[in-house]
PyMOL CGO cylinders between C-alpha atoms (Angstrom):
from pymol import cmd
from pymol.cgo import CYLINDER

trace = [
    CYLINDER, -10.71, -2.66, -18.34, -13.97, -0.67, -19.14, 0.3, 1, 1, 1, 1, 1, 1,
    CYLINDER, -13.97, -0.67, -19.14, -14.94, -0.90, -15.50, 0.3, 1, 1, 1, 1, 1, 1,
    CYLINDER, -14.94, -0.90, -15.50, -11.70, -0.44, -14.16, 0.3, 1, 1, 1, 1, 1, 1,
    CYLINDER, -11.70, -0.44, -14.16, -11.57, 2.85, -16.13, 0.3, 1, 1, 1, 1, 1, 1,
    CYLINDER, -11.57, 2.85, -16.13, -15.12, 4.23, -15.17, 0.3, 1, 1, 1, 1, 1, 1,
    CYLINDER, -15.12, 4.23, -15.17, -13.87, 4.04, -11.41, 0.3, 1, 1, 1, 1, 1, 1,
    CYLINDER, -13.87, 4.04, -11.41, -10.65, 5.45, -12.19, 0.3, 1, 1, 1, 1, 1, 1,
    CYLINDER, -10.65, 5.45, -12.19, -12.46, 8.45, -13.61, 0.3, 1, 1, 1, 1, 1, 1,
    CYLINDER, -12.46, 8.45, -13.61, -14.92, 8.91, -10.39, 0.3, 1, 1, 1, 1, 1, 1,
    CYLINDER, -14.92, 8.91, -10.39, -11.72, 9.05, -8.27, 0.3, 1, 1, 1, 1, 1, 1,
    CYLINDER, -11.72, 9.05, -8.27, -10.53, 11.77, -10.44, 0.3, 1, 1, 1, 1, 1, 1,
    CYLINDER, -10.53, 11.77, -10.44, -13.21, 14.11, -11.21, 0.3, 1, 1, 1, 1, 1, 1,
    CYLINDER, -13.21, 14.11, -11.21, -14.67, 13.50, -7.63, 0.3, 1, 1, 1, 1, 1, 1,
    CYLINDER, -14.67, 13.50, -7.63, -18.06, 11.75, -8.20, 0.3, 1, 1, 1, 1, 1, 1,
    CYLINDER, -18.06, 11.75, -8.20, -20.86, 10.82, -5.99, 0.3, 1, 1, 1, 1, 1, 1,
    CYLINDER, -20.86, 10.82, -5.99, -21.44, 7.43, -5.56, 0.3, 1, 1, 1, 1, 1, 1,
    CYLINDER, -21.44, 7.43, -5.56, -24.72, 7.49, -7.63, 0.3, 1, 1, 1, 1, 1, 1,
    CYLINDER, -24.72, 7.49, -7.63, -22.64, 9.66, -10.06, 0.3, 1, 1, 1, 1, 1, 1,
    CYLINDER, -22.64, 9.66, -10.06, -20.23, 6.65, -10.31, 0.3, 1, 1, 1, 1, 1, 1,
    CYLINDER, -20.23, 6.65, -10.31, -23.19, 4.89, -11.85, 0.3, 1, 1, 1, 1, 1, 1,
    CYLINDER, -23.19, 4.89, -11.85, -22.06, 6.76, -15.23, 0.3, 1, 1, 1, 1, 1, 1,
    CYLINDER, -22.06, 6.76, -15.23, -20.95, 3.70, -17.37, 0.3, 1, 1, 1, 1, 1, 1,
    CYLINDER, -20.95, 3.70, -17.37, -25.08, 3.72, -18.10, 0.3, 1, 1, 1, 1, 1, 1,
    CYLINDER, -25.08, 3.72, -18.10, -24.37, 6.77, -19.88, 0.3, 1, 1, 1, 1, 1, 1,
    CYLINDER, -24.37, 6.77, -19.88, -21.51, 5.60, -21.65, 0.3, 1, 1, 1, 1, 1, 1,
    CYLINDER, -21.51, 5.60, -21.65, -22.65, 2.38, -22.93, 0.3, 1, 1, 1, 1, 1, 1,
    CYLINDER, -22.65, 2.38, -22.93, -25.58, 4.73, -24.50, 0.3, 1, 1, 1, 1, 1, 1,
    CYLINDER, -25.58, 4.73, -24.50, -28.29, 3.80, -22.06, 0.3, 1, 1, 1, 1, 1, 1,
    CYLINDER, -28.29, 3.80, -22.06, -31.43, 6.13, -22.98, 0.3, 1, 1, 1, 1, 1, 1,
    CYLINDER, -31.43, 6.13, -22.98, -32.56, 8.08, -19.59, 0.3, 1, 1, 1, 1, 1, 1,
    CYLINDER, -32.56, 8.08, -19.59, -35.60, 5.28, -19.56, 0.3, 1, 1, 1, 1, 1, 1,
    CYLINDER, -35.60, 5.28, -19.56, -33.46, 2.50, -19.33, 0.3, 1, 1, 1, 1, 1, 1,
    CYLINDER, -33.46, 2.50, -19.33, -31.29, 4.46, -16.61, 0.3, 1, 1, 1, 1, 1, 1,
    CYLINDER, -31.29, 4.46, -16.61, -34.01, 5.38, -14.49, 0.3, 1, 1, 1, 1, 1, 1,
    CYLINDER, -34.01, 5.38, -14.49, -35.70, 1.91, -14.53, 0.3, 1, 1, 1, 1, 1, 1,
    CYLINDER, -35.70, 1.91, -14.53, -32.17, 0.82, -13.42, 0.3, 1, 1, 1, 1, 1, 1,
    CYLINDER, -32.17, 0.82, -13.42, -31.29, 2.66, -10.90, 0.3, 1, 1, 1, 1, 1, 1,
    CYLINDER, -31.29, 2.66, -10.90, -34.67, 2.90, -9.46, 0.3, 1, 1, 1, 1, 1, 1,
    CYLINDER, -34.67, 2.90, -9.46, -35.00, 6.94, -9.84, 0.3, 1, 1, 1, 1, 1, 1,
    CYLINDER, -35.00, 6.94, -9.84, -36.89, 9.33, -11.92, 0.3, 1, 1, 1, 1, 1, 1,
    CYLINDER, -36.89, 9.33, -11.92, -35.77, 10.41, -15.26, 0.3, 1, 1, 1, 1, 1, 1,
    CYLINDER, -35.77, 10.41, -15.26, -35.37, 14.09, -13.61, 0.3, 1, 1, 1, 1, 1, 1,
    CYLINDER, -35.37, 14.09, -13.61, -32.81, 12.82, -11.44, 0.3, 1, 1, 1, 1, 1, 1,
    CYLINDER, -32.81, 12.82, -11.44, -30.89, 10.81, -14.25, 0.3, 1, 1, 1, 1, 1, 1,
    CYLINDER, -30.89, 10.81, -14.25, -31.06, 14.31, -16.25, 0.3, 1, 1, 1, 1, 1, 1,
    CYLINDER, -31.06, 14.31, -16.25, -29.97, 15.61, -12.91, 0.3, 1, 1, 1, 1, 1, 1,
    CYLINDER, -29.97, 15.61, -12.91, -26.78, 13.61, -12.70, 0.3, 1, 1, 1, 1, 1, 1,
    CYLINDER, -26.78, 13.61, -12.70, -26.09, 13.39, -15.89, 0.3, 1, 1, 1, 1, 1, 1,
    CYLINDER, -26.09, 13.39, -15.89, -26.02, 17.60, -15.86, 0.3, 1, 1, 1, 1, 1, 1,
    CYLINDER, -26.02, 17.60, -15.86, -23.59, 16.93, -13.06, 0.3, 1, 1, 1, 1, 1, 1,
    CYLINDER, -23.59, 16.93, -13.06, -21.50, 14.44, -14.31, 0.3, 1, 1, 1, 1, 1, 1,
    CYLINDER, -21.50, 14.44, -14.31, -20.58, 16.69, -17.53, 0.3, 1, 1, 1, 1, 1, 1,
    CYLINDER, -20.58, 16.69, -17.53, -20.23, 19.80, -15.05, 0.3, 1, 1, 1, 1, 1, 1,
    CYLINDER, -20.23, 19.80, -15.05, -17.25, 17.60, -12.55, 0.3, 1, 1, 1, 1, 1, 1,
    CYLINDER, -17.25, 17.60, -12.55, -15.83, 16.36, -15.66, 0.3, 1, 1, 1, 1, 1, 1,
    CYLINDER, -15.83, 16.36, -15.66, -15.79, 19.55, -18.29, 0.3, 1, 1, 1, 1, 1, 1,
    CYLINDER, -15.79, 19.55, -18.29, -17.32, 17.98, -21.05, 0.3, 1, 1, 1, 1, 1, 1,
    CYLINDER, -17.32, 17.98, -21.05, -20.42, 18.81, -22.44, 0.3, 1, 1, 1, 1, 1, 1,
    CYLINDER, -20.42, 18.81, -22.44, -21.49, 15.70, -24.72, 0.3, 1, 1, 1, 1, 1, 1,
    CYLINDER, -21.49, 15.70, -24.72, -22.01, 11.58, -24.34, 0.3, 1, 1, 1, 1, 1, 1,
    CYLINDER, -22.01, 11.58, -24.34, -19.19, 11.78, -27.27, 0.3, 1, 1, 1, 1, 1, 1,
    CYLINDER, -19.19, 11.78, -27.27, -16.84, 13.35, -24.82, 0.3, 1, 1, 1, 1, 1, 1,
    CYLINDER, -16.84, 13.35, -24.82, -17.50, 11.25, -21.97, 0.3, 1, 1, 1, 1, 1, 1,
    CYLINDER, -17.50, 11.25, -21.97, -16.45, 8.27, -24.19, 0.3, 1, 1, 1, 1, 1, 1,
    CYLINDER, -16.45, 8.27, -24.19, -13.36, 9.90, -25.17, 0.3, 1, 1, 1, 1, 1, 1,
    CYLINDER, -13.36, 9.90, -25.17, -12.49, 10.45, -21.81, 0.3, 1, 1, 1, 1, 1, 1,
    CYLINDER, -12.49, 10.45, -21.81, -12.85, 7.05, -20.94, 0.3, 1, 1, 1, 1, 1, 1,
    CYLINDER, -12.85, 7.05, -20.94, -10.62, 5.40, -23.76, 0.3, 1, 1, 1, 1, 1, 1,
    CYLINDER, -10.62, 5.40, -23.76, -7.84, 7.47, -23.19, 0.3, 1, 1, 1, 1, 1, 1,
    CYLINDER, -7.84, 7.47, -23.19, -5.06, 6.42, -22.19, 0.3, 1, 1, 1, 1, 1, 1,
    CYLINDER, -5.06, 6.42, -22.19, -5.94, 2.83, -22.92, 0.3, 1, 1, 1, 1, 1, 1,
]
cmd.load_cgo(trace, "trace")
């Protein structure tokens, strides 16, 4: 359902692909961890991350999980 949810929430707000990638994020993933992931910089984590809030209007990891557990 968790998964199901994250895509849901691309669709809606709009997201890149790579922004897609945010259930990192929500599962509480430092940048590090992210970056070593994904195979990008920290920067560019920061980078998306700056985006993701931005698409979404939310300003906080807190937020992004209470977008994604409404509803459920």
């Amino acid at each position: 359902i968790y998964a199901v949810r994250c895509e849901s929430l691309s669709e809606e707000f709009a997201l890149s692909p790579r922004e897609s990638e945010f259930r990192f994020l929500a599962r509480g993933h430092a940048a590090s961890f992210i970056a070593k992931t994904l195979i990008i910089s920290e920067s560019t984590v920061y980078t998306h991350t700056r985006n993701i809030y931005q698409k979404m209007g939310i300003g906080s990891r807190e937020e992004l999980l209470c977008l994604i557990e409404r509803d459920e």
